[in-house]
DRENDO-1510 file (C-alpha; in Angstrom, 1 decimal, always signed):
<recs>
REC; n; res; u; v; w
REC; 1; UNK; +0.0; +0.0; +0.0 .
REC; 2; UNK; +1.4; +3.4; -1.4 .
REC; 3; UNK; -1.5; +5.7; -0.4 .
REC; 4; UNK; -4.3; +6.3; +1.6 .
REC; 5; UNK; -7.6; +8.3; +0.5 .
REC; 6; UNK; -10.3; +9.3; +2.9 .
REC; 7; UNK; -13.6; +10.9; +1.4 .
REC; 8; UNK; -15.9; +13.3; +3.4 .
REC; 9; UNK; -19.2; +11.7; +2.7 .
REC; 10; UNK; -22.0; +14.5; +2.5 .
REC; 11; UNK; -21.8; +17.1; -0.3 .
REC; 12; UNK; -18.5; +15.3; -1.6 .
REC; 13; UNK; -20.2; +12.0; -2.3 .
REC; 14; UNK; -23.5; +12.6; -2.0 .
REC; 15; UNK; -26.6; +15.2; -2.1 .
REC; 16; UNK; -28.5; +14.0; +1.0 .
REC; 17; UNK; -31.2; +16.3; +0.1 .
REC; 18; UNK; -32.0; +17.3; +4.0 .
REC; 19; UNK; -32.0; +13.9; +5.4 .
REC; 20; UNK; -29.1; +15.0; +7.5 .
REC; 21; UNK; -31.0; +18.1; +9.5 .
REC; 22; UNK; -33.8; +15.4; +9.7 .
REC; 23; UNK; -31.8; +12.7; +11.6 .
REC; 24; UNK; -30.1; +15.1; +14.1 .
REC; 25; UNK; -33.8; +16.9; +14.4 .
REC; 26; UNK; -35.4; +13.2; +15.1 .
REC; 27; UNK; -32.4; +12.5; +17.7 .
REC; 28; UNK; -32.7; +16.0; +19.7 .
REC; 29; UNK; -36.4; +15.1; +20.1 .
REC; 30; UNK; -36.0; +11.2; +21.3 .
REC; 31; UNK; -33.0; +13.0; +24.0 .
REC; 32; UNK; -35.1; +16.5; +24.9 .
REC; 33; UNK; -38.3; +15.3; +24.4 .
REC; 34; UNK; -39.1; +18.2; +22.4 .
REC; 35; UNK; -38.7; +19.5; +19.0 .
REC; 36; UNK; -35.9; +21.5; +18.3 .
REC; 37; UNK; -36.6; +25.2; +17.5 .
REC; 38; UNK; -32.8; +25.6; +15.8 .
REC; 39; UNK; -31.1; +23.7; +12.8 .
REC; 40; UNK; -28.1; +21.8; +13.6 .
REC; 41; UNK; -25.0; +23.1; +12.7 .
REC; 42; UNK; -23.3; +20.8; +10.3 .
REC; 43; UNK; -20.6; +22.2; +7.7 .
REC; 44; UNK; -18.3; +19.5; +8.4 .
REC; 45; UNK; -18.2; +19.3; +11.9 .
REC; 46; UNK; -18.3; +16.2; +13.7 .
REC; 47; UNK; -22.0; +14.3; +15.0 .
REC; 48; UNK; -20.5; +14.7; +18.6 .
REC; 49; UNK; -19.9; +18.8; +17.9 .
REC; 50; UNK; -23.3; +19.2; +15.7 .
REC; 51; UNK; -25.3; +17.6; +18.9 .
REC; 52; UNK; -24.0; +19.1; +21.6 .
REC; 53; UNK; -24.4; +22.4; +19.9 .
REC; 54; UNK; -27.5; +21.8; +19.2 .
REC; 55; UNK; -28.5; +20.9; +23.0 .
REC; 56; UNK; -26.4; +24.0; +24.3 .
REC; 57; UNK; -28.2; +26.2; +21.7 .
REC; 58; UNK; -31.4; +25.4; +23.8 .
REC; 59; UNK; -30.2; +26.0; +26.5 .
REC; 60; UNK; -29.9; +22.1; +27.5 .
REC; 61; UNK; -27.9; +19.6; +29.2 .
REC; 62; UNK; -26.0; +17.6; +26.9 .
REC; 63; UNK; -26.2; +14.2; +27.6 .
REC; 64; UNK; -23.7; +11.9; +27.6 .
REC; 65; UNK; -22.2; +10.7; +24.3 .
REC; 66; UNK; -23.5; +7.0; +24.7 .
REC; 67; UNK; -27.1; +7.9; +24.8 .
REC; 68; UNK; -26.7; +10.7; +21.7 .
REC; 69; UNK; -25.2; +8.0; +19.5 .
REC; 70; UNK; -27.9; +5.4; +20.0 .
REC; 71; UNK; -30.6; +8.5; +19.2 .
REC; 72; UNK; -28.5; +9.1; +16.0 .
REC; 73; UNK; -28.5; +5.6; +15.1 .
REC; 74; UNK; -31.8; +4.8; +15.6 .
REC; 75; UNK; -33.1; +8.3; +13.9 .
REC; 76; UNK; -31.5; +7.0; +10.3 .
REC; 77; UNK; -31.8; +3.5; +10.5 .
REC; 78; UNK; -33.9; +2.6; +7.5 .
REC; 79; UNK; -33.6; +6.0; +6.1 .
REC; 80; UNK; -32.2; +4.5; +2.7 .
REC; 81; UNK; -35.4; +4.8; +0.5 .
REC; 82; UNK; -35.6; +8.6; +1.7 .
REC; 83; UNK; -32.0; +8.9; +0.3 .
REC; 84; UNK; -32.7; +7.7; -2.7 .
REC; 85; UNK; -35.7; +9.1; -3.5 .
REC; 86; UNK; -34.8; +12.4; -2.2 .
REC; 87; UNK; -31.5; +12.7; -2.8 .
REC; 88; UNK; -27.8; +11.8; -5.4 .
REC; 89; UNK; -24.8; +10.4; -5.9 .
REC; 90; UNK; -22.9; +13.8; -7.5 .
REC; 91; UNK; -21.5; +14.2; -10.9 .
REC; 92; UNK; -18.2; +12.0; -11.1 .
REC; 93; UNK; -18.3; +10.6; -7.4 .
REC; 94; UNK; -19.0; +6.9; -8.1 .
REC; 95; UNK; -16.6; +6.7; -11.4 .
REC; 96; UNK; -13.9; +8.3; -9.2 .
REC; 97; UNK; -14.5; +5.7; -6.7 .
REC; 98; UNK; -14.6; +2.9; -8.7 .
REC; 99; UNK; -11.2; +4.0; -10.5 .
REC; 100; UNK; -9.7; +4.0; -7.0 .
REC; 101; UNK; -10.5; +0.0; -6.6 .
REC; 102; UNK; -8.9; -0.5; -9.7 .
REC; 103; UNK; -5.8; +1.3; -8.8 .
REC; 104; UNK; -2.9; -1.4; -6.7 .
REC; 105; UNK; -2.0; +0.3; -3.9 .
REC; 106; UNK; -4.7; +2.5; -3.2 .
REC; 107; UNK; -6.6; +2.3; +0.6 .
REC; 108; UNK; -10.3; +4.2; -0.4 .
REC; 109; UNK; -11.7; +4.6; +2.6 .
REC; 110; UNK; -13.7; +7.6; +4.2 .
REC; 111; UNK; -13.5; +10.4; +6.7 .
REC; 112; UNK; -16.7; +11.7; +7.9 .
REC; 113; UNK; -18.5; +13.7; +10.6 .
REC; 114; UNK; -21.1; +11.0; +10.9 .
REC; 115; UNK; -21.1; +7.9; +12.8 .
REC; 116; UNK; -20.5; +5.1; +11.0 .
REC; 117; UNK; -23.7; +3.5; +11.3 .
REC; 118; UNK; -25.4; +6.5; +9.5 .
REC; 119; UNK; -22.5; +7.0; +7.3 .
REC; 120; UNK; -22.9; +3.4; +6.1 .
REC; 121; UNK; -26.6; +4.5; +5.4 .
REC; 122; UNK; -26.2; +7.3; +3.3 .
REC; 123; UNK; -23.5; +4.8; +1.0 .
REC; 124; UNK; -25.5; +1.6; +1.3 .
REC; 125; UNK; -28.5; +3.4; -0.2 .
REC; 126; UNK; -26.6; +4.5; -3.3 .
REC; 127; UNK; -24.5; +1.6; -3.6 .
REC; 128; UNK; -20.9; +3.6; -3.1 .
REC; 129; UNK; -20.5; +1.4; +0.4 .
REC; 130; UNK; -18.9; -1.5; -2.1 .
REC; 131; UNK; -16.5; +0.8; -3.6 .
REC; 132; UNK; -15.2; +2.1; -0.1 .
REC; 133; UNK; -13.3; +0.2; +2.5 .
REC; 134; UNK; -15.5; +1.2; +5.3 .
REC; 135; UNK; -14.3; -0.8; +7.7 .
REC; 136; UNK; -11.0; +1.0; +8.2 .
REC; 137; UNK; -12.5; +4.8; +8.0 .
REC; 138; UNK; -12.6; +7.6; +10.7 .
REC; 139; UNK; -16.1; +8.3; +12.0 .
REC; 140; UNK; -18.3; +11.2; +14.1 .
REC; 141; UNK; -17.9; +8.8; +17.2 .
REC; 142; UNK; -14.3; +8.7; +17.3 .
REC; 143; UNK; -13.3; +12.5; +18.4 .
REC; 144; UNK; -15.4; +16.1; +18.5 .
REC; 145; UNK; -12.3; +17.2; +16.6 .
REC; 146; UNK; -12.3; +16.5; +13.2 .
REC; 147; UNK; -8.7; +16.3; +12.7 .
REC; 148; UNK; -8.2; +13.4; +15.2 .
REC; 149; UNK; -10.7; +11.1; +13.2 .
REC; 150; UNK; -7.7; +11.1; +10.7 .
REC; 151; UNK; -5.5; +9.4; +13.1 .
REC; 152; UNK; -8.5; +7.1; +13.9 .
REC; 153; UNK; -8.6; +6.0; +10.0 .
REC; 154; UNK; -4.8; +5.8; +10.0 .
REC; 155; UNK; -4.6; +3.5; +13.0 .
REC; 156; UNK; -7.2; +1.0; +11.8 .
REC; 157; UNK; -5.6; +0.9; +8.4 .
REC; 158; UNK; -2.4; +0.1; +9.4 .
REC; 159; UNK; -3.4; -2.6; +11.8 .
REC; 160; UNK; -5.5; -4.2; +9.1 .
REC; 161; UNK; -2.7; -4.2; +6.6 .
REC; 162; UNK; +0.6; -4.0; +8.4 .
REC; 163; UNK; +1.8; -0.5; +6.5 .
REC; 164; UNK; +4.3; +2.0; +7.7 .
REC; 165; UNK; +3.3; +4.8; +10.0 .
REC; 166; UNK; +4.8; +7.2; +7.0 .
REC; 167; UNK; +2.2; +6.5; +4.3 .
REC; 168; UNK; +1.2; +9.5; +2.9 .
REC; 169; UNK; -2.8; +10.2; +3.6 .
REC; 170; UNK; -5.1; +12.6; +1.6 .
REC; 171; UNK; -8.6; +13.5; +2.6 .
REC; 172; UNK; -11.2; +15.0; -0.2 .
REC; 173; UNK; -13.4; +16.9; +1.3 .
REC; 174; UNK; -16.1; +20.2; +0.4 .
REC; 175; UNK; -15.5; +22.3; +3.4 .
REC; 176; UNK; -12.9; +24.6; +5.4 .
REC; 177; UNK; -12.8; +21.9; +8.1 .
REC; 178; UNK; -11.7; +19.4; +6.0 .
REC; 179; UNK; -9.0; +21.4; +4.6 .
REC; 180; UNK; -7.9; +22.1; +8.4 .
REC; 181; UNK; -8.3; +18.6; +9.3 .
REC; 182; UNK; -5.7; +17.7; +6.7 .
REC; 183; UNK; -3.4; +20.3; +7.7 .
REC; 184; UNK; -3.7; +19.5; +11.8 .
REC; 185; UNK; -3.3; +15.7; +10.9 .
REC; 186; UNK; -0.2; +16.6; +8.6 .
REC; 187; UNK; -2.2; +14.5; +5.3 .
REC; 188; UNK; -2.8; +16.2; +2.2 .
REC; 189; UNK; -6.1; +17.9; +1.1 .
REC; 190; UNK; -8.1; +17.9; -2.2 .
REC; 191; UNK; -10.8; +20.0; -1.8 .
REC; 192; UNK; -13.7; +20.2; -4.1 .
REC; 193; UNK; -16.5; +22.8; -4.5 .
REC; 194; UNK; -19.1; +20.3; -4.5 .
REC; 195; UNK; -20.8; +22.0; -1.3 .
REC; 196; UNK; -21.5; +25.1; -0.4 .
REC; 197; UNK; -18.1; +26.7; -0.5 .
REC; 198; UNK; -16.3; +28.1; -3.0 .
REC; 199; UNK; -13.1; +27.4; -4.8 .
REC; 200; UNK; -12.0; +30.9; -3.7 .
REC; 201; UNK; -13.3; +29.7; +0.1 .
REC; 202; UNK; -11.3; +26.7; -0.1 .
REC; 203; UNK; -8.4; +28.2; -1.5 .
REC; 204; UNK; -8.8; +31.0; +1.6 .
REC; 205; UNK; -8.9; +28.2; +4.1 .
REC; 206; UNK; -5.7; +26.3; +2.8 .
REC; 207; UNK; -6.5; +24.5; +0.6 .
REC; 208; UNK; -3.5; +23.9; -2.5 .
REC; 209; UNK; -5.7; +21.4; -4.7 .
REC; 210; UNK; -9.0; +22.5; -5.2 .
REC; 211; UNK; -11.2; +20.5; -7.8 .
REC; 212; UNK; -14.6; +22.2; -9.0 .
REC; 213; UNK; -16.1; +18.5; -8.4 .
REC; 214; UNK; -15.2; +14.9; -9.6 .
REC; 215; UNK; -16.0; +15.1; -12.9 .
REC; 216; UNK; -12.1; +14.5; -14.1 .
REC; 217; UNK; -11.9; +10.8; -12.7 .
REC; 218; UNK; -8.1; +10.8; -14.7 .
REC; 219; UNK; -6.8; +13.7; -13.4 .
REC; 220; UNK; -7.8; +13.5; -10.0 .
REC; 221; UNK; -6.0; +9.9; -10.2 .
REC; 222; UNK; -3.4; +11.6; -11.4 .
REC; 223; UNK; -3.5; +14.1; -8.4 .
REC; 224; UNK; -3.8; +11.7; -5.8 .
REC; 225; UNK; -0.6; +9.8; -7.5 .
REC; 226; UNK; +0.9; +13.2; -7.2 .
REC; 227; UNK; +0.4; +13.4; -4.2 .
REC; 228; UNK; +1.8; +10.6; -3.0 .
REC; 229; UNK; +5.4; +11.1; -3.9 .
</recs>
């Protein structure tokens, strides 16, 4: 193994169409026993930070971490058919992905706010969870801190697959936080303009390789490749 790659899921992957606002909006409720008056905060911060802003917010106690990620995993279990019907895979996600299975010496896995039971939601119910090696990922439950889920992702690979501590890691990613989560966990970034952020935003935050979304499965193989030496 030469290189590891660890993709954001939501609005870098995939459109989930609101789906997101609903699950942490069904989870307050089941915790608060009331509906929450405020969105949650996402942008690519981490389920633990979204939540407990969320319950600070309103003026809350936030409860314990244990009980916030059973709420989050029971408010999307068997949200697939609202995914797909509501939502997309975006333009050159799942031909990038599958070019990355194809390539010897590639680890695709993914880095992602979410826990990895909803995570693995939002995938399964496009089909992308086959192309990913989810198993060795960095999830919402591992750290509030973003960054940290990279050494989460980086420790799980390499006791999966025996490789050196020095393998180079990049992280593609539509957000500021992803860019600063690349630079905290010394990995490289691509950043791609699939979200809500520009390429001049992402550029701002850090960011040296900025793609205006996935569209170029060739060159952003020959990026990563790049990259990697």
């Amino acid at each position: 193994m030469q290189l590891i790659v660890l993709w954001d899921v939501d609005h870098t992957l995939v459109d989930n169409a609101g789906v997101s606002k609903e699950i942490y909006a069904g989870a307050f409720k089941a915790l608060a026993g009331r509906d929450a008056e405020l969105p949650a905060p996402t942008e690519g911060r981490t389920d633990r930070a979204i939540m407990r802003e969320m319950f600070v917010r309103h003026g809350l106690p936030v409860p314990g971490w244990s009980s916030v990620q059973r709420a989050l995993e029971e408010a999307g279990r068997g949200r697939e058919e609202d995914l797909r019907r509501r939502g997309r895979v975006l333009p050159g996600a799942e031909e990038a992905l599958k070019a990355l299975t194809a390539e010897p010496g590639i680890c695709s896995s993914v880095l992602t706010g979410n826990i990895s039971a909803n995570a693995r939601v939002k995938l399964r119910a496009f089909g992308l969870d086959a192309l990913l090696d989810t198993a060795v990922g960095g999830y919402g439950e591992d750290s509030e801190d973003r960054a940290r889920l990279v050494g989460s992702a980086r420790e799980r690979i390499r006791a999966a697959y025996d490789v050196p501590a020095a393998i180079s890691t990049v992280l593609i990613g539509d957000t500021p936080r992803d860019v600063y989560a690349a630079q905290e966990a010394h990995a490289h970034c691509v950043a791609v303009a699939s979200g809500i952020h520009s390429t001049d935003q992402l550029r701002a935050a850090g960011a040296r390789a900025v793609l205006p979304n996935l569209t170029d499965t060739e060159g952003l193989v020959a990026r990563l490749w790049g990259l990697a030496q």
